[in-house]
C-alpha positions, -999 to +999 in steps of 0.1 A: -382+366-471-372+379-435-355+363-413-337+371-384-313+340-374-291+319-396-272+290-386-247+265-405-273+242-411-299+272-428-268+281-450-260+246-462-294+242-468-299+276-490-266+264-511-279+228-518-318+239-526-334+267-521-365+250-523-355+228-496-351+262-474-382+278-484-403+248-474-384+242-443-378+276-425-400+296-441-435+267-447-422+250-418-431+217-434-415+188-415-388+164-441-395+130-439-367+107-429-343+096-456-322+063-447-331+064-413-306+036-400-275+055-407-296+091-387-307+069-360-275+051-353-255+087-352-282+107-331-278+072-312-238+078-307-246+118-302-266+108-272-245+084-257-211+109-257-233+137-244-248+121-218-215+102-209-185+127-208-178+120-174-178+086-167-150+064-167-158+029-171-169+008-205-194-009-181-214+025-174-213+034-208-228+003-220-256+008-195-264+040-217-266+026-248-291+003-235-311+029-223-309+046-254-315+020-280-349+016-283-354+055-281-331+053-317-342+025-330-312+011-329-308-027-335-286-054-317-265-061-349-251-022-342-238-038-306-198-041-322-200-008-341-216+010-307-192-009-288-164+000-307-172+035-306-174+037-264-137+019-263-123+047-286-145+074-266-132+062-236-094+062-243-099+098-259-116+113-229-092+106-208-069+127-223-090+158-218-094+185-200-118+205-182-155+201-200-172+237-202-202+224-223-220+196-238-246+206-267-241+241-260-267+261-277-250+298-282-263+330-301-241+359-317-253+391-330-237+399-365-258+432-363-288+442-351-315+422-358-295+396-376-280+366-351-262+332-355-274+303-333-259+268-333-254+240-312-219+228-302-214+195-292-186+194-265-161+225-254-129+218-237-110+244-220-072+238-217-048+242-183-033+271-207-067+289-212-074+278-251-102+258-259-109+228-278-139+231-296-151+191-307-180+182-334-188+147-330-188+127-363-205+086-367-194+083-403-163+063-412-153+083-441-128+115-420-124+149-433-090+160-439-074+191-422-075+209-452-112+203-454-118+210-421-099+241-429-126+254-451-153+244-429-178+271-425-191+250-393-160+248-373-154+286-385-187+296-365-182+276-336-146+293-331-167+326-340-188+316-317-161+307-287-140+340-291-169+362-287-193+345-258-157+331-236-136+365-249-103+347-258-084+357-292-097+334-324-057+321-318-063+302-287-093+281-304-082+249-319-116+235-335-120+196-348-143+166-354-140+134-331-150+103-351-160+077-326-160+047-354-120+054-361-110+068-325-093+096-344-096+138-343-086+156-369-079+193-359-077+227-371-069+265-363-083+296-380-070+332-372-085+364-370-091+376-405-106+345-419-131+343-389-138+382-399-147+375-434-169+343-421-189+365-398-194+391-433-204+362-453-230+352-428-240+388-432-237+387-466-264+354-466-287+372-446-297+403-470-295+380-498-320+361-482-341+389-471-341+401-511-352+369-525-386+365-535-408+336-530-409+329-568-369+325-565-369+296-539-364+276-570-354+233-570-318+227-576-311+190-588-278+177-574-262+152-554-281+163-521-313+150-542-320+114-531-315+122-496-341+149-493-372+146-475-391+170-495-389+154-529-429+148-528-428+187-529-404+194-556-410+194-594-381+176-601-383+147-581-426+148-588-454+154-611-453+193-611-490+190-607-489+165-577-462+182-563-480+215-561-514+195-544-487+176-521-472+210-509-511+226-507-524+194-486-495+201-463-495+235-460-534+230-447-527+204-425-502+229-407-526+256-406-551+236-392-527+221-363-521+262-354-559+269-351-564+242-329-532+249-307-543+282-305-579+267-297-564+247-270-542+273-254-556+290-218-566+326-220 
């Protein structure tokens, strides 16, 4: 299978179910949302921190989350969780410095032909020329710094910052913000570990590129009840039904090409 990007989320996706990449990067079948009050209220959050850095008053950032909520489905009985969240985002951004990007979408070349795009959510440079590199989290339950050490995520995004903003992997503190607590939890990386990420990412993409379509197998786990594609999957469905649910699809996507191509000025 060839591809010519990877990102965090394709590898996370490849180590919990190769099935579950197959049918999303490669078929290109949309995943039906799985407990969509805990997405919605998070994307919810997302928004309202990215489109709110800047300002300074509780008031104002209240005024966005009413703008927001119907967009994310988000009910009145989040208003103390939401409103507990803009307190502690408020008292934390006043301690930072300047703001270089907000849901900065980057792209590295590993080597040619082979690049790694992600999506960072906030990048703070420092008076002393590092930069704080922040990953917004909604869930209550906090990574440690020992986790966070082993995060492939945070090791691409401080890839990511050395290479596009030229400053040594040393000067790049990385961490997640959790809005819910008010708490970050941070983390360094140095030069050699950030060396062998960018090899495994290398690494991921030939062993993708040598898999065959017959190896995109199901892998039951923990991930399981979760996934959107479990019409799809022989382990979750009929093996028969499964295999008419993933045809029926397939069609319906090829059908919504020929008439966009239909559609399209010449």
């Amino acid at each position: 299978m060839f591809i010519a990007r990877t990102s965090h989320s394709k590898g996370d996706t490849l180590k919990q179910c190769p099935l579950k990449f197959y049918l999303r990067y490669y078929e290109y079948i949309p995943e039906e949302e799985v407990n969509k009050d805990a997405l919605n209220f998070g994307s919810f959050i997302h928004k309202i921190l990215e489109d709110g850095y800047q300002e300074n008053s509780l008031k104002n950032l209240e005024k966005l989350a009413e703008q927001h909520r119907a967009t994310y489905k988000v009910g009145k009985k989040e208003k103390t969780r939401t409103n507990k969240c803009l307190k502690n985002f408020l008292r934390f951004n006043e301690k930072l410095g300047e703001t270089v990007g907000v849901e900065y979408q980057f792209k590295i070349d590993l080597e040619e032909g082979m690049a790694y795009i992600g999506i960072i959510d906030r990048i703070i440079k420092g008076k002393d020329g590092g930069y704080l590199v922040i990953d917004y989290k909604t869930s209550k339950r906090e990574k440690s710094k020992f986790d966070l050490f082993n995060d492939p995520q945070l090791q691409g995004y401080a890839f990511a910052i050395s290479e596009i903003f030229d400053v040594p992997v040393k000067k790049i503190t990385c961490a997640h913000y959790y809005p819910v607590t008010g708490n970050l939890v941070t983390v360094g990386y140095n030069s050699s570990q950030i060396t062998n990420f960018k090899k495994s990412k290398i690494n991921e993409f030939w062993r993708v590129r040598k898999m065959k379509k017959e190896e995109f197998a199901p892998q039951a786990n923990e991930f399981c009840n979760w996934c959107g594609y479990q019409k799809y999957c022989p382990k979750k469905t009929n093996p028969g039904v499964a295999r008419c649910n993933l045809q029926e699809a397939k069609q319906l996507i090829k059908e919504s090409r020929t008439s966009a191509k239909r559609k399209a000025p010449r």
